[in-house]
One Martini backbone bead per residue (centre of mass of N, CA, C, O) as a GRO file, in nm:
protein
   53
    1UNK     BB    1  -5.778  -1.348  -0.350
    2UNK     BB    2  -5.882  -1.079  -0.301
    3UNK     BB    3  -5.613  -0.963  -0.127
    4UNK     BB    4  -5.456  -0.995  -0.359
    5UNK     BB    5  -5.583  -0.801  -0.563
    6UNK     BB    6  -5.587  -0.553  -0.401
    7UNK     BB    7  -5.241  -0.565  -0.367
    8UNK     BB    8  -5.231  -0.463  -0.601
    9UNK     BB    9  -5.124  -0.298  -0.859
   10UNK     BB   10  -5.210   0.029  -1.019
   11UNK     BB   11  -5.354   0.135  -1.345
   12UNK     BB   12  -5.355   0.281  -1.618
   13UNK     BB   13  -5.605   0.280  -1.873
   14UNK     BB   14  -5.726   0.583  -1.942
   15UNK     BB   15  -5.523   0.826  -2.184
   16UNK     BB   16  -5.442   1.146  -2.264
   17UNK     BB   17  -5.158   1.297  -2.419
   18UNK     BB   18  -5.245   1.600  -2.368
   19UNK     BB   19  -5.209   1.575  -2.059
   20UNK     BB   20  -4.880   1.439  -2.034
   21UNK     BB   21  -4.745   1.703  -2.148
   22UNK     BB   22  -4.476   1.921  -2.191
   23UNK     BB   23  -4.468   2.194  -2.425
   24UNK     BB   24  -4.208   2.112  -2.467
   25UNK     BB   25  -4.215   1.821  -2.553
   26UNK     BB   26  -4.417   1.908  -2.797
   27UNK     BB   27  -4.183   2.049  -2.971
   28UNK     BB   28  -3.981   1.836  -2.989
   29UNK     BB   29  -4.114   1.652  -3.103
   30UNK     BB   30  -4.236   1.744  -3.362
   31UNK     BB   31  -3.939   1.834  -3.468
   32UNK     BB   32  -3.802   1.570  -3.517
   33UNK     BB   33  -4.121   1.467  -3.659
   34UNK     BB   34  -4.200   1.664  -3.879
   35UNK     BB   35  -4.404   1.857  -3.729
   36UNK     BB   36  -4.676   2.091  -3.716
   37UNK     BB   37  -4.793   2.332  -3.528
   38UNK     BB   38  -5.060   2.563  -3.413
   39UNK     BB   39  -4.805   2.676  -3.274
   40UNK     BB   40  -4.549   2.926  -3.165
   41UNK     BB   41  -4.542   2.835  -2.885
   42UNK     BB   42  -4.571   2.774  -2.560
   43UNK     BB   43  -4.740   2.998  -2.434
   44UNK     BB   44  -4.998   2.899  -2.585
   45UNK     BB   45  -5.040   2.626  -2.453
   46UNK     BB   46  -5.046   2.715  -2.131
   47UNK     BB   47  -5.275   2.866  -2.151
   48UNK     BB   48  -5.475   2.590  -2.268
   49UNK     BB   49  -5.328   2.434  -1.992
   50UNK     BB   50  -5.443   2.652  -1.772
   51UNK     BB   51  -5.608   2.782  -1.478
   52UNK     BB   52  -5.742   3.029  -1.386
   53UNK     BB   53  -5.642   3.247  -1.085
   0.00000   0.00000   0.00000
């Protein structure tokens, strides 16, 4: 039972979505869904989504 569980196929347990979006992704859902984001760009947002170099 244990080699079976072990090869079992391991998935996502806890995910911040804010995490896993694509800045692009994040302004079309926004417009779709008449939401406004507090940002004006995309690039607003991979700055603060990005690590200095």
């Amino acid at each position: 039972m244990e080699d079976f569980i072990r090869g079992m196929p391991k998935v996502e347990l806890h995910l911040h979505i804010e995490g896993t979006l694509e800045p692009e992704l994040l302004f079309d859902l926004a417009e779709r869904n008449s939401v406004t984001l507090r940002f004006g760009a995309v690039e607003e947002v991979r700055a603060l989504t990005t690590s200095p170099t």
